[in-house]
C-alpha positions, 0 to 999 in steps of 0.5 A: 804732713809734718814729720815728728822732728819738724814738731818737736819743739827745743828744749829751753836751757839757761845758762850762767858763765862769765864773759869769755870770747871762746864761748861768745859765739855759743852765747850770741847765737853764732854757734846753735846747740841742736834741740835747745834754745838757751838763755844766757846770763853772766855774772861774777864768778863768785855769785855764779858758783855760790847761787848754783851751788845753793839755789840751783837757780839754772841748768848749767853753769859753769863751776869749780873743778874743786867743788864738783870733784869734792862732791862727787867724791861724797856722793852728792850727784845732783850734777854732771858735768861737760869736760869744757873747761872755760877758765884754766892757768898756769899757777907758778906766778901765784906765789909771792915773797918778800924782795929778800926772800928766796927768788927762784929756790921754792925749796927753800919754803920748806918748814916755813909758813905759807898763807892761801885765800882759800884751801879749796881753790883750785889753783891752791891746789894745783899749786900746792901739787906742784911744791910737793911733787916737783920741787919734794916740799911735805905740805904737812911741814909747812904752817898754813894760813887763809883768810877763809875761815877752816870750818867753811870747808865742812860747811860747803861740804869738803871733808877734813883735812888730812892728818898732820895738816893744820890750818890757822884762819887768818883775822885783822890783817891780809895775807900780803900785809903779814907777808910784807912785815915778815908774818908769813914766807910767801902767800898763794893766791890770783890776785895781784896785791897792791904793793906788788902793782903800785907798792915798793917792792917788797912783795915780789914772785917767787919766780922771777921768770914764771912764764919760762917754768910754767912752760917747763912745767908744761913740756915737763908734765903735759899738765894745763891747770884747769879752773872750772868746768861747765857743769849741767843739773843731773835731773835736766841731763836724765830728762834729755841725754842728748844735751850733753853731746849736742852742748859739748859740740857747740862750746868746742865749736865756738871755742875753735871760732875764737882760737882762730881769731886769736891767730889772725894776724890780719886784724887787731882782734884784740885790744893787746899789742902783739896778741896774735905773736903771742898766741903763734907762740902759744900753739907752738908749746901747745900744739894747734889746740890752744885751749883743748876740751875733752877727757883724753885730752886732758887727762894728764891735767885732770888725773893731777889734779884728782891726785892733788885734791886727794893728798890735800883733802880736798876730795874724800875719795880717789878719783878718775877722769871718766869718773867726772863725766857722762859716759857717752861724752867721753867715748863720743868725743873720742870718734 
């Protein structure tokens, strides 16, 4: 007769992540969740976040870190989340200038006027943690600028900013053309701009070696940035606990799959010449985890940012890392 664990059958789960080779093996099967079978889909990131967020067309998906500790920190508890951090940079390389502006002296924007796509974005945040806390600039004392228009904060739910802090909306021009006639001292952002890639020159990075400060920052303050996490519906979560650890597992084992492929030097893995020297020098600032998961983990990167998000306004309350996740995942992981 069949044991009550040969009947049961798995639970169906979708899933919805961009295109990453540290979760590849989780998306083709290569790597199985215990007790789910998952259908996954991949879309760009600004569709994933924004049909999540207002449809919650899936079960788990992967997120905005700001987003999630935004709404937890109001309450709003639809969602948990895995402390699986598929998208995560260094952000020193964010800034831009002019060619004739201060390279390599951020203090030297203090007081000046400073555009950014998106107050809300993580590395905005992490960015602007980063002026303030290790190079002494008052966020307050600078003129902000962005291109997302002030009152979608309130709309997506983010409180109001702290007092002293204005933010102008941007209209008729982008942040890299007021940057290039003089309108703005430096602009904040991912993207890499047109005059900086094919232009003349006169948009350049604040550090003319951002590589070397962001492995000082990191040496300095053990702190990763993290992007986006992986968060999961709270209603599938209370209907199934054991998920969350059973899809912790596999996202870590898929990832530590990847992390060995990008350090073996046998076989061209990648389409970049000298990948695998590049991910040997990596592990020996970060250690053998390249691309750590968990809460203790990360817990420097994750309190610096809940401190930043909190100063900045981004988040209504102060909160902790534990506070971000399911507490069995965080002791479970720790075993």
């Amino acid at each position: 007769m069949p044991t009550r664990d040969e009947t049961r059958a798995n639970v169906h789960l979708t899933l919805a992540l961009g295109d990453y080779d540290h979760t590849r093996d989780l998306v083709t099967g290569e790597v199985r969740v215990p007790g789910v079978d998952l259908t996954c889909m991949s879309f760009s990131i600004e569709e994933t976040f924004s049909r999540f967020a207002r449809f919650r067309e899936w079960d788990i998906s992967e997120f905005s870190l700001s987003q999630y500790c935004s709404m937890g920190a109001l309450g709003d508890d639809w969602l948990t989340a895995l402390p699986v951090f598929p998208s995560r940079r260094f952000t020193h390389s964010s800034i831009f200038i002019r060619r004739d502006g201060p390279v390599d002296d951020p203090r030297a924007l203090a007081g000046g006027r400073i555009g950014t796509p998106d107050w809300a974005d993580p590395a905005g945040i992490y960015t602007r943690g980063l002026l303030q806390h290790q190079y002494g600039l008052d966020l307050s004392d600078i003129k902000w600028s962005q291109t997302v228009d002030a009152t979608r904060l309130g709309r997506l739910g983010w409180p109001d900013l702290p007092d002293g802090f204005e933010i102008e909306p941007v209209t008729g021009l982008s942040l890299y053309t007021m940057l290039a006639i003089g309108e703005l001292d430096a602009v904040i952002a991912t993207h890499l701009c047109d005059d900086f890639v094919h232009g003349d020159g006169t948009v350049t990075r604040l550090f003319s070696d951002s590589r070397a400060e962001e492995e000082a920052y990191y040496r300095d303050t053990g702190v990763f940035p993290i992007m986006h996490l992986m968060a999961l519906r709270r209603d599938v979560y209370d209907a199934h606990p054991w998920i969350a650890m059973n899809l912790y597992s596999a996202f870590r084992d898929a990832k530590q799959r990847s992390v060995r492929r990008a350090l073996d030097a046998s076989a061209s893995r990648y389409p970049m010449p000298w990948g695998a020297f590049e991910a040997q020098r990596a592990e020996r600032v970060f250690g053998a985890d390249l691309w750590p998961y968990g809460i203790d983990e990360n817990r420097r990167t994750l309190d610096a940012f809940l401190e930043f998000a909190y100063e900045q306004g981004v988040c209504a309350a102060r909160m902790a890392p534990d506070d971000l996740f399911p507490a069995e995942v965080g002791s479970a992981v720790r075993i």
